[in-house]
C-alpha positions as CSV (number, residue, x, y, z in Angstrom):
1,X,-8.6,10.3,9.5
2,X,-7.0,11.2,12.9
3,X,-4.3,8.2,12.2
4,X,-3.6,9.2,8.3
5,X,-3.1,13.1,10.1
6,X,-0.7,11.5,12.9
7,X,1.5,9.4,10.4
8,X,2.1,12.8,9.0
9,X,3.5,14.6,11.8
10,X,5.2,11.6,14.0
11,X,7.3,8.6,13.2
12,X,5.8,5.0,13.2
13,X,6.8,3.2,16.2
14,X,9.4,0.6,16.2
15,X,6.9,-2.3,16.5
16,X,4.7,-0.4,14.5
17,X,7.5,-0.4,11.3
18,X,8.6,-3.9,12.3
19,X,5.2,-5.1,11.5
20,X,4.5,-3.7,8.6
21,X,8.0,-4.8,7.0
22,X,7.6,-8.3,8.2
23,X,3.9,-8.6,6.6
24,X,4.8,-6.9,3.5
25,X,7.7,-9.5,2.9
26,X,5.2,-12.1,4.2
27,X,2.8,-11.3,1.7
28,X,4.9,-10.7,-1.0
29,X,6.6,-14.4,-0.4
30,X,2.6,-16.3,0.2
31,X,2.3,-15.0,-3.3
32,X,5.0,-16.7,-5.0
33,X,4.4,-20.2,-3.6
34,X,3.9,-21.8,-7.0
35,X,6.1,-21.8,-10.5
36,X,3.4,-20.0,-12.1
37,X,3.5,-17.2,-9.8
38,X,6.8,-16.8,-9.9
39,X,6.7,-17.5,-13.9
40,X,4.1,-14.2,-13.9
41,X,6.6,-11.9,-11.3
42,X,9.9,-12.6,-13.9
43,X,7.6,-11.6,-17.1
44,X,6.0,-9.4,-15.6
45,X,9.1,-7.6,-14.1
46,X,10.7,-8.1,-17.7
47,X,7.9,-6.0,-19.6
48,X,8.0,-3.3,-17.0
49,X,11.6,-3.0,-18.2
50,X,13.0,-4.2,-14.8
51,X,14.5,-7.2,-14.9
52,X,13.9,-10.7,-13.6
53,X,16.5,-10.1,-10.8
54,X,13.7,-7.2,-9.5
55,X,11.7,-10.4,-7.8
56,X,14.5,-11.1,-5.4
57,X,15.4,-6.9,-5.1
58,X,11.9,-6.3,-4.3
59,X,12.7,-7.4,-0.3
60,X,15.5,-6.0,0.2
61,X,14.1,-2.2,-1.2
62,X,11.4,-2.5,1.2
63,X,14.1,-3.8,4.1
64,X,16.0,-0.9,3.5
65,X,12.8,2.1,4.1
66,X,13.1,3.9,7.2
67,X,10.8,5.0,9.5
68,X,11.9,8.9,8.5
69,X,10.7,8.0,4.6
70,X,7.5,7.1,5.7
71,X,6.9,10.1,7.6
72,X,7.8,12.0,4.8
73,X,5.9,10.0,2.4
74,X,2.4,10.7,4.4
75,X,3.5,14.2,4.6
76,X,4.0,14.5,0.9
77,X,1.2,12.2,0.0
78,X,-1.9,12.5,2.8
79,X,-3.5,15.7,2.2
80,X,-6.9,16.3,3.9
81,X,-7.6,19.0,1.0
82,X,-7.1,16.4,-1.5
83,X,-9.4,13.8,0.2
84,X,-12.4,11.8,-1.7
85,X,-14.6,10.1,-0.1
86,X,-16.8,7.1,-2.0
87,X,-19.9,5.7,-0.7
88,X,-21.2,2.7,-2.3
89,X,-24.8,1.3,-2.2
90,X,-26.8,-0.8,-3.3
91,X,-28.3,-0.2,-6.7
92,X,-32.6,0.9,-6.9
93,X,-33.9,3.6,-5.4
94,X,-33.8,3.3,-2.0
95,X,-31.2,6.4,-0.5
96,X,-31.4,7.0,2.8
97,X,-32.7,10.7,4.1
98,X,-29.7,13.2,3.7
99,X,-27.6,11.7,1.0
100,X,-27.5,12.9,-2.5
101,X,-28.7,11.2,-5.3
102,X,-26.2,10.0,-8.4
C-alpha cells in the first residue's frame, strides 16, 4: 500500500516509466505473433467501434503518456477509502482463528 500511496504524490522515475512503456509494448506485440491474434485485435477493435487501424495506434497512445498523467491518474484513481480487500481460501470449513466466516 505504501507504493500505490507514493505513485500518488511523486512522479515515476525515468527508469521506472521507461520500463513500464517498453513491457507494455512488449507484451502487447508477444500477443500478436500469429494471424489469428491479430485476426481477433482487427474484429475486435471493429465491434468496439474503433477501427482496425486502433491495433497499430494502440503503441503509439501509450508512447505518448507522460510521467505527469500517471501521477495524476493514481491521484484520481488510488484512494485508500475506496480500498477492498479479497481473501481467498480454500473451500470446507477450515478458517483460521480471527477471520470471519462467509
Amino acid at each position: 500500500m505504501r507504493e500505490l500511496a507514493l505513485s500518488a504524490r511523486e512522479l515515476p522515475t525515468e527508469e521506472e516509466f521507461r520500463r513500464a512503456v517498453n513491457n507494455l509494448a512488449g507484451t502487447y506485440w508477444i500477443g500478436l505473433q500469429t494471424r489469428m491474434a491479430w485476426a481477433a485485435t482487427y474484429a475486435q477493435n471493429e465491434a468496439l467501434g474503433l477501427g482496425y487501424g486502433e491495433a497499430l495506434a494502440y503503441l503509439d497512445r501509450i508512447r505518448a503518456v507522460t510521467r505527469e498523467e500517471v501521477r495524476d491518474c493514481a491521484v484520481r484513481y488510488i484512494d485508500d477509502a475506496r480500498r477492498v480487500t479479497a481473501v481467498l481460501r480454500p473451500s470446507g470449513d477450515s478458517v483460521p482463528a480471527g477471520a470471519a466466516r462467509a
